[in-house]
N, CA, C and O of each residue as an XYZ file, in Angstrom:
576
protein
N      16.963     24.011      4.487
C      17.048     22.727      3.779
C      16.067     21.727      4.405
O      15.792     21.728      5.605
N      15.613     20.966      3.600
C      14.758     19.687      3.843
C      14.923     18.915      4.456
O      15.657     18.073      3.940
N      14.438     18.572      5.923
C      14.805     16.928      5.890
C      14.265     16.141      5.131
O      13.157     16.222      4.601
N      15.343     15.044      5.027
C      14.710     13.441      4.518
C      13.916     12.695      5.149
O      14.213     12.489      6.326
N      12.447     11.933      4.512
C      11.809     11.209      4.935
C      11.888      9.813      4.018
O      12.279     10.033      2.872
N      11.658      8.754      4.247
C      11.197      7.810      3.657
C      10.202      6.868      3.740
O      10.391      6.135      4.710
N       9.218      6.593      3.111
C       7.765      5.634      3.360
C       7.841      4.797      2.288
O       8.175      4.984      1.118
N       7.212      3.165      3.319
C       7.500      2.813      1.716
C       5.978      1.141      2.216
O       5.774      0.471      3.228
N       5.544      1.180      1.266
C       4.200      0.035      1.409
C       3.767     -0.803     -0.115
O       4.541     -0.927     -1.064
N       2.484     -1.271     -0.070
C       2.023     -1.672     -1.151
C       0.585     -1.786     -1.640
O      -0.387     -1.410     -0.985
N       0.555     -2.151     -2.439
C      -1.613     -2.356     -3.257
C      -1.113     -3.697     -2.887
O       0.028     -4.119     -3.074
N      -2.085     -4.300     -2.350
C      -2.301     -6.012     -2.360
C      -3.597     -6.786     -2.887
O      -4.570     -6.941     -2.149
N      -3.570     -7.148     -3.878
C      -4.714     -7.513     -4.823
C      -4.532     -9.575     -4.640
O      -3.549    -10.245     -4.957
N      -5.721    -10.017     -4.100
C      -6.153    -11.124     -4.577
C      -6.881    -11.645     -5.336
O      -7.660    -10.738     -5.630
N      -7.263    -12.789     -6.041
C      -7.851    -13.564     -6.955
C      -8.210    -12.944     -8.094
O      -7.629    -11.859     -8.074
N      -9.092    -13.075     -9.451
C      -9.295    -12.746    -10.642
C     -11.072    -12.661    -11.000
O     -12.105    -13.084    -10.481
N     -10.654    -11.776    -12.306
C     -12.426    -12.136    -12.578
C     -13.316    -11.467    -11.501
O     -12.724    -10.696    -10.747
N     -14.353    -11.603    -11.351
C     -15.525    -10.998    -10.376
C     -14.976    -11.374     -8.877
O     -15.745    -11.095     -7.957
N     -13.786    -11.949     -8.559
C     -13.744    -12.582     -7.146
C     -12.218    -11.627     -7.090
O     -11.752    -11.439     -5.967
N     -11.660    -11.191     -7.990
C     -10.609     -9.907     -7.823
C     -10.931     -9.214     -6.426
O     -12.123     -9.010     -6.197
N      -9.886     -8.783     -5.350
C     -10.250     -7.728     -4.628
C      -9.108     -7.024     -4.320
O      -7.999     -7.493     -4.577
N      -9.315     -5.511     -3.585
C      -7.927     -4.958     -3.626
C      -7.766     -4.794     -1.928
O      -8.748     -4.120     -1.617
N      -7.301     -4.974     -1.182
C      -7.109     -4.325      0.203
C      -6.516     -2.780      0.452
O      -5.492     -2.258      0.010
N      -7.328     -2.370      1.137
C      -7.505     -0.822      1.338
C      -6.926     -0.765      3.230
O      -6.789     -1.786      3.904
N      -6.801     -0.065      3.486
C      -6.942      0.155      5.122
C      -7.283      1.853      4.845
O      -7.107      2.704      3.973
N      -7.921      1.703      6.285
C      -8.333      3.469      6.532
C      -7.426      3.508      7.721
O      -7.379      2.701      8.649
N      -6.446      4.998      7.461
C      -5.784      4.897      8.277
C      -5.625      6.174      9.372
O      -6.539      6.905      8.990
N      -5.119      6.724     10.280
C      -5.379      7.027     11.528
C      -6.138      8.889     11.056
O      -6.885      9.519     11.804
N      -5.862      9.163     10.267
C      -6.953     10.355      9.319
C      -8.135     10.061      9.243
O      -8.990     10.947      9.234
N      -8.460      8.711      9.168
C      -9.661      7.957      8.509
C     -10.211      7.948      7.179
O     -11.400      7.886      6.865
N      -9.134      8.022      6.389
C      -8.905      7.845      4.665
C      -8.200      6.876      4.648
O      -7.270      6.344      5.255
N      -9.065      6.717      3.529
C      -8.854      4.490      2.813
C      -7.891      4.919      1.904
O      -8.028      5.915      1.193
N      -6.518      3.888      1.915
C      -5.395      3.781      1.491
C      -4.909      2.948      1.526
O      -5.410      2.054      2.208
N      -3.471      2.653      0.739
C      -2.692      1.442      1.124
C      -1.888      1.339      2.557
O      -1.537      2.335      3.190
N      -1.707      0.312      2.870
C      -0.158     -0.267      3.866
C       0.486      0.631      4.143
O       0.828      0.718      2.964
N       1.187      1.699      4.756
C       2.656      1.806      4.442
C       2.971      2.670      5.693
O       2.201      3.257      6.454
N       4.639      2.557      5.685
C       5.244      2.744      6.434
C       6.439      3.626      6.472
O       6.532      4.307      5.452
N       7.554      3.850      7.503
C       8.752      4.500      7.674
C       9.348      3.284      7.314
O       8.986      2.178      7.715
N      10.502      3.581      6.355
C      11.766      2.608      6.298
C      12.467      2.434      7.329
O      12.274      3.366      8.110
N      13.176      1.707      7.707
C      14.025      2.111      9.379
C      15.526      1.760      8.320
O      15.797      1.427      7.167
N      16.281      2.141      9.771
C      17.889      1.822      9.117
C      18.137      0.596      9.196
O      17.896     -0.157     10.139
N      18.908      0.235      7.630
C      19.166     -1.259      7.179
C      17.945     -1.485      6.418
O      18.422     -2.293      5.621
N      17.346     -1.432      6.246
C      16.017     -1.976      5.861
C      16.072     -1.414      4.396
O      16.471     -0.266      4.206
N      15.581     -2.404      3.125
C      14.993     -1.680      1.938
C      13.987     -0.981      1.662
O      12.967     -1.285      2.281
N      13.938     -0.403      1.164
C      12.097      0.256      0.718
C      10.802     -1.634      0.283
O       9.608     -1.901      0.416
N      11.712     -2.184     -0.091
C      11.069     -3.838     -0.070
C      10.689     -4.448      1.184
O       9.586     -4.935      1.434
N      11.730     -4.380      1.983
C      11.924     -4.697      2.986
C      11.121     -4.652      3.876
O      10.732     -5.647      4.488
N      10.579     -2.957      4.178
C       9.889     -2.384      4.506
C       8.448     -2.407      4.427
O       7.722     -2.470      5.419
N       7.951     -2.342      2.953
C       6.851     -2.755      2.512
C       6.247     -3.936      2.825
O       5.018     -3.985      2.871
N       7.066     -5.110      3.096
C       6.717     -6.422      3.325
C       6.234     -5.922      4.941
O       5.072     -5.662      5.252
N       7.336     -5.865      5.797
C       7.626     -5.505      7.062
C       5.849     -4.638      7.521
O       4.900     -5.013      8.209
N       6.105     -3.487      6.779
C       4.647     -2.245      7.481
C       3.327     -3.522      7.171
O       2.322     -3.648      7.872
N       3.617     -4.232      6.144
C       1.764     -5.219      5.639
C       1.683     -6.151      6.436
O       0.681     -5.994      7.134
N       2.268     -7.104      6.706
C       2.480     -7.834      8.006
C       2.243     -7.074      9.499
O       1.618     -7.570     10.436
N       2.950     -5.642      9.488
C       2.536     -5.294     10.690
C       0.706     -5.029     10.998
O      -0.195     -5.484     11.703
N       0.868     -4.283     10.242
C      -0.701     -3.317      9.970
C      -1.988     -3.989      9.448
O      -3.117     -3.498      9.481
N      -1.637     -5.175      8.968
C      -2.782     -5.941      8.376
C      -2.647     -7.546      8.559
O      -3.662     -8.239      8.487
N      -1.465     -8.082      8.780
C      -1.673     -9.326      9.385
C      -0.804    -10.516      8.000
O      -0.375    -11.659      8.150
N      -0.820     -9.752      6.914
C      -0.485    -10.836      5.776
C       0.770    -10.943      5.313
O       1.556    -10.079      4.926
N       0.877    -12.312      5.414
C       2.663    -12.963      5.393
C       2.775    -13.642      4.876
O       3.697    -14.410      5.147
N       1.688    -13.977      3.389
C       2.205    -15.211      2.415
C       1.433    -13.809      1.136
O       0.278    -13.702      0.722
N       2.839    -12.836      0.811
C       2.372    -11.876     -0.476
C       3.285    -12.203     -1.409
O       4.404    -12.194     -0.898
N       3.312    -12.594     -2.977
C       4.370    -12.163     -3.626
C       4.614    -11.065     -4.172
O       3.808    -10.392     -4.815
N       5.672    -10.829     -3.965
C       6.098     -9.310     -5.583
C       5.472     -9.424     -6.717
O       5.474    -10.538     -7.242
N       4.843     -8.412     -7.322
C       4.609     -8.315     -9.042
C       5.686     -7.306     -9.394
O       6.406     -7.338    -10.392
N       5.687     -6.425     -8.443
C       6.366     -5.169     -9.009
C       6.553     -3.890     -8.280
O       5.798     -3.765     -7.315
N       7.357     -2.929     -8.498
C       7.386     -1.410     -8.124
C       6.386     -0.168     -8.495
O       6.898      0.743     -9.147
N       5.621     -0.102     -8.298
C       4.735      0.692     -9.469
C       4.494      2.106     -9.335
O       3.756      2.742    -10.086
N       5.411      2.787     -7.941
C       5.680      4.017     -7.927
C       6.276      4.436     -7.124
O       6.089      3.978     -5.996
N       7.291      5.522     -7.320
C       8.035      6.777     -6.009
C       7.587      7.637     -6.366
O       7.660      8.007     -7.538
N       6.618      8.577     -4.913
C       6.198      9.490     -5.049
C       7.088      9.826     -3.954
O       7.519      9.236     -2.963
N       7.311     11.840     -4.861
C       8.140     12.880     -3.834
C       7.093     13.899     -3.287
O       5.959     14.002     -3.755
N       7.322     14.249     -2.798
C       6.185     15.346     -1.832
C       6.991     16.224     -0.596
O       7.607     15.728      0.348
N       6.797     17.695     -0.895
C       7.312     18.348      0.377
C       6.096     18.206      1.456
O       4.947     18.021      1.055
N       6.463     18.319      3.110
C       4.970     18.944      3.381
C       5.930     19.532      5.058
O       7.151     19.399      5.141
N       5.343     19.955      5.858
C       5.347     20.709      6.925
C       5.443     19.678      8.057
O       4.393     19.044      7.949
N       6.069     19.220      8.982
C       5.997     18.596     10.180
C       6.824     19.435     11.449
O       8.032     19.429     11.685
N       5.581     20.245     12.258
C       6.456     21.048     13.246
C       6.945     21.698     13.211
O       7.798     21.801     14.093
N       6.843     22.845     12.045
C       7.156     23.933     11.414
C       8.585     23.820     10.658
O       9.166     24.795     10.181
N       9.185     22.165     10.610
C      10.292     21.451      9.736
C       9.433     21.703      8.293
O       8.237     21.921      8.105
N      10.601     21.573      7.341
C      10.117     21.665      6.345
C      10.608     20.022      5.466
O      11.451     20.185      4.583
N      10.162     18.676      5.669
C      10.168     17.817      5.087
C       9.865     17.371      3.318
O       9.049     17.744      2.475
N      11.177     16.236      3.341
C      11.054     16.012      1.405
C      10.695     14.518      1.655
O      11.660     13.853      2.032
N       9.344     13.741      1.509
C       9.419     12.575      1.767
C       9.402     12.020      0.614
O       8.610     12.485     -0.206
N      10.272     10.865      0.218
C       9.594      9.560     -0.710
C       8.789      8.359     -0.416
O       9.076      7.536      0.453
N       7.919      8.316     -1.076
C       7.224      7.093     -0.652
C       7.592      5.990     -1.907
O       7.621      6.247     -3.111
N       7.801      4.978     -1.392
C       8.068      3.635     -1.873
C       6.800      2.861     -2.327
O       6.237      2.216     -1.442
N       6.062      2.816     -4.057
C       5.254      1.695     -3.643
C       5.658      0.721     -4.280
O       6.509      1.051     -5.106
N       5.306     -0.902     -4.259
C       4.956     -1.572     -4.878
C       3.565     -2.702     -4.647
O       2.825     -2.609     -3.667
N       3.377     -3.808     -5.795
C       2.183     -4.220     -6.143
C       2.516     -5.580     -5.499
O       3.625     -6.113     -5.495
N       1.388     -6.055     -4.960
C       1.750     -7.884     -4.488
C       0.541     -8.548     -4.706
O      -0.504     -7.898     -4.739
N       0.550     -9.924     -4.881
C      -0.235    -10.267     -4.838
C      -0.448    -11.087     -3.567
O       0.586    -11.555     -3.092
N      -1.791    -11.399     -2.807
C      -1.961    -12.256     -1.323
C      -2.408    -14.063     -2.015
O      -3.313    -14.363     -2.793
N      -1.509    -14.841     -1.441
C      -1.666    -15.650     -1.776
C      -1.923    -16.746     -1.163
O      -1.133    -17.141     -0.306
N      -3.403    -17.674     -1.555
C      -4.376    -18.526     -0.351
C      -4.562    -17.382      0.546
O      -4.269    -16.187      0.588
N      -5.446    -18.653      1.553
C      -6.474    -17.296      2.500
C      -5.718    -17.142      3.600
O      -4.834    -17.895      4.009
N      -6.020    -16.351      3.961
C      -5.341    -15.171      5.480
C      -6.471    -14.491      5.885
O      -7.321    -13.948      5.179
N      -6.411    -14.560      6.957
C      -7.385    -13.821      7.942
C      -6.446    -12.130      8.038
O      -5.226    -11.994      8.126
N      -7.429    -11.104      7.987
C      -6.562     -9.923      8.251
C      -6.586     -9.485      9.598
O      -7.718     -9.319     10.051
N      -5.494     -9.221     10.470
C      -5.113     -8.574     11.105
C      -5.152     -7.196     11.680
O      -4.001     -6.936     12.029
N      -5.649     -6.571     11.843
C      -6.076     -4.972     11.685
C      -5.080     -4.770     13.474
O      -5.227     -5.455     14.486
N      -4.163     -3.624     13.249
C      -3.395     -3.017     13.903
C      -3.767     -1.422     14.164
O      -3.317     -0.372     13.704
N      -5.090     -1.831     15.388
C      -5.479     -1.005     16.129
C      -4.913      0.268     16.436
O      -5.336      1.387     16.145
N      -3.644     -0.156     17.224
C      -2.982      1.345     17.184
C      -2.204      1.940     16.302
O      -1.471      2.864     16.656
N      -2.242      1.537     15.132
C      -1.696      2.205     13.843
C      -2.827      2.935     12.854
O      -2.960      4.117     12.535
N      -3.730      1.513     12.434
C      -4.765      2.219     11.551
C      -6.182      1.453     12.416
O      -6.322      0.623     13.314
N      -7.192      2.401     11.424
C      -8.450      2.091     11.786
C      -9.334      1.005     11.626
O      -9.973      0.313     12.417
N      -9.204      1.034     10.356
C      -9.867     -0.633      9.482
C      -9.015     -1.060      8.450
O      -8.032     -0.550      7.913
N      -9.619     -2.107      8.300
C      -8.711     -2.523      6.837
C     -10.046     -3.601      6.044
O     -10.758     -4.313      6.752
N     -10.186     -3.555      4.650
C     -11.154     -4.357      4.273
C     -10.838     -4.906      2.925
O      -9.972     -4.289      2.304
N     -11.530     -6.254      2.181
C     -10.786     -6.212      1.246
C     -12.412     -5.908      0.040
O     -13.550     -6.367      0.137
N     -11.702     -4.812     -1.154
C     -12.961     -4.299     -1.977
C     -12.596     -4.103     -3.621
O     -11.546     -3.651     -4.078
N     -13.851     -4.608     -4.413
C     -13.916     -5.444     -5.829
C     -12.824     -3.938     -6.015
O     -12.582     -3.074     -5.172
N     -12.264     -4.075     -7.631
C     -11.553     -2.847     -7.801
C     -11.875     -1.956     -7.528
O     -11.410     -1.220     -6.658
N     -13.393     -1.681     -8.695
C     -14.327     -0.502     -8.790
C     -14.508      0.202     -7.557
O     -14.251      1.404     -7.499
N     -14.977     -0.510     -6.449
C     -14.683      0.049     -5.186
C     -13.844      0.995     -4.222
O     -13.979      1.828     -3.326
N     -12.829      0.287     -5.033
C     -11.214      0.531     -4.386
C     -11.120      1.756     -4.694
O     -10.819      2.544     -3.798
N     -11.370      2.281     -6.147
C     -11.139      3.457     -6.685
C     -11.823      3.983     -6.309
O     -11.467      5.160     -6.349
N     -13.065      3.838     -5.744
C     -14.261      4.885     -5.227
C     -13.830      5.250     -4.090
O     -13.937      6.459     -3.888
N     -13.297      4.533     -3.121
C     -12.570      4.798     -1.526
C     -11.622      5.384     -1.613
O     -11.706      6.166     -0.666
N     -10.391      5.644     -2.288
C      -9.120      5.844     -2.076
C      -9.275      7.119     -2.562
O      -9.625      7.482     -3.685
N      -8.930      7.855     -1.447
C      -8.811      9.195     -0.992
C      -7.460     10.206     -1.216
O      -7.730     11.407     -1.241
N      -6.103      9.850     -1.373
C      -4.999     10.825     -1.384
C      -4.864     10.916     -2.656
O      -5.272     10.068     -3.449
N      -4.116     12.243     -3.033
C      -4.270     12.974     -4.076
C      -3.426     11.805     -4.867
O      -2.781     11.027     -4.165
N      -3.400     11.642     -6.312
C      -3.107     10.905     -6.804
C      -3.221      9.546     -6.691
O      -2.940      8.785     -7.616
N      -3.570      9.231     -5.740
C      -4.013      7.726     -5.487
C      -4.685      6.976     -6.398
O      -4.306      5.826     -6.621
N      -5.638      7.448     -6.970
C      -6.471      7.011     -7.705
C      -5.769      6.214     -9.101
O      -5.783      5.096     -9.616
N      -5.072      7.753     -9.370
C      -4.232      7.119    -10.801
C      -3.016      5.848    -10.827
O      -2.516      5.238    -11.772
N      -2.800      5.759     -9.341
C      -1.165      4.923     -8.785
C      -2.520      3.720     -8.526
O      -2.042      2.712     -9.048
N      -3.520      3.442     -8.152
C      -4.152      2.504     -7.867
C      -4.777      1.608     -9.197
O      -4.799      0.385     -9.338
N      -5.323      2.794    -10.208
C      -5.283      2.014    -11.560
C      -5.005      1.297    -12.281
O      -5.685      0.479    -12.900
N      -3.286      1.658    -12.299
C      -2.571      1.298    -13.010
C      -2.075      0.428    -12.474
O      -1.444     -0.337    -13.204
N      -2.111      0.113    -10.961
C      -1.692     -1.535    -10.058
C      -2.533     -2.554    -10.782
O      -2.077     -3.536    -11.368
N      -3.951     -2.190    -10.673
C      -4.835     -3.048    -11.085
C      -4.822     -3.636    -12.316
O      -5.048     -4.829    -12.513
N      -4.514     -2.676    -13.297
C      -4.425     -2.746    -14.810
C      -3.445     -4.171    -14.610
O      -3.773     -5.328    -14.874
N      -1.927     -3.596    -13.966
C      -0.616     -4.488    -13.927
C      -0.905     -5.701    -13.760
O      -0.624     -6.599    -14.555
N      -1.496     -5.828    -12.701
C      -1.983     -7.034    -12.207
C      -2.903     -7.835    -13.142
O      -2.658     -8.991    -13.487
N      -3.909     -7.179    -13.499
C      -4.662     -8.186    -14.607
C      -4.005     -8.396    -16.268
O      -4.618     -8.908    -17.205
N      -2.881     -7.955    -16.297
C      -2.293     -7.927    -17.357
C      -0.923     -9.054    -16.970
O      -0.212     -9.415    -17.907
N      -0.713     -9.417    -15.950
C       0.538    -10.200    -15.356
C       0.148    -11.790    -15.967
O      -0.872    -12.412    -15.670
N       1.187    -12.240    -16.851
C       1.169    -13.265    -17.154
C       1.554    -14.810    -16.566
O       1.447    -15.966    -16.974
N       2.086    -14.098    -15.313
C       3.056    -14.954    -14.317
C       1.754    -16.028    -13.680
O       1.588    -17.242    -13.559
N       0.760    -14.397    -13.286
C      -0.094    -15.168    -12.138
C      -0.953    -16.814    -12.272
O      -1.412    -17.232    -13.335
N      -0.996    -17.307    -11.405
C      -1.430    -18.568    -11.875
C      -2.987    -18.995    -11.361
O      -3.478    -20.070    -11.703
């Protein structure tokens, strides 16, 4: 039987139009990706997400747009046979913040126009879960 894992992070997209960008980090693999993290106990998969972006990148004024995916995945840790979920959702960064980059977690972190974003982002499916953030986001009527 499987153990349980849980991860849980986010896409963080600022401003609109040609000044749109998405934040990526490359992380200790050295593949550009989102935020994310282990849930701990007590903690939501929200919770969490807020919690790992603040740690790993420095930013603490994000709002929620949304949930925009649980991905399941078996994979191998230590000849364990692990079932992880990953938690994502979409935020937006709001006013400026200097980023933070958390050395002993990940490598870089940068912030890049969409088109970009999609050219960097490396894990399988990523691409399509990164799209459709972007799409969300420029389709959000809230944003101001």
């Amino acid at each position: 039987m499987a153990e349980r894992e849980f991860s849980s992070g986010g896409v963080i997209i600022k401003g609109s139009g040609s000044s749109e960008l998405v934040l990526l980090i490359k992380d200790s693999y050295g593949r550009w990706t989102w935020p994310k993290g282990h849930v701990e106990k007590a903690e939501t998969p929200l919770e969490a997400a807020i919690r790992e972006i603040g740690e790993e990148v420095g930013l603490k004024s994000i709002r929620l747009i949304d949930e925009i995916a649980r991905i399941n995945y078996y994979y191998k840790r230590q000849g364990k046979l692990m079932y992880k979920t990953v938690y994502l959702f979409l935020f937006e960064a709001i006013g400026p913040q200097k980023l933070k980059v958390q050395r002993s977690e990940i490598e870089d972190a940068h912030w890049f126009h969409p088109g970009e974003a999609l050219e960097k982002i490396e894990y399988k499916g990523a691409k399509g879960i990164l799209k459709k953030a972007i799409e969300r986001y420029n389709n959000m009527s809230i944003r101001s």
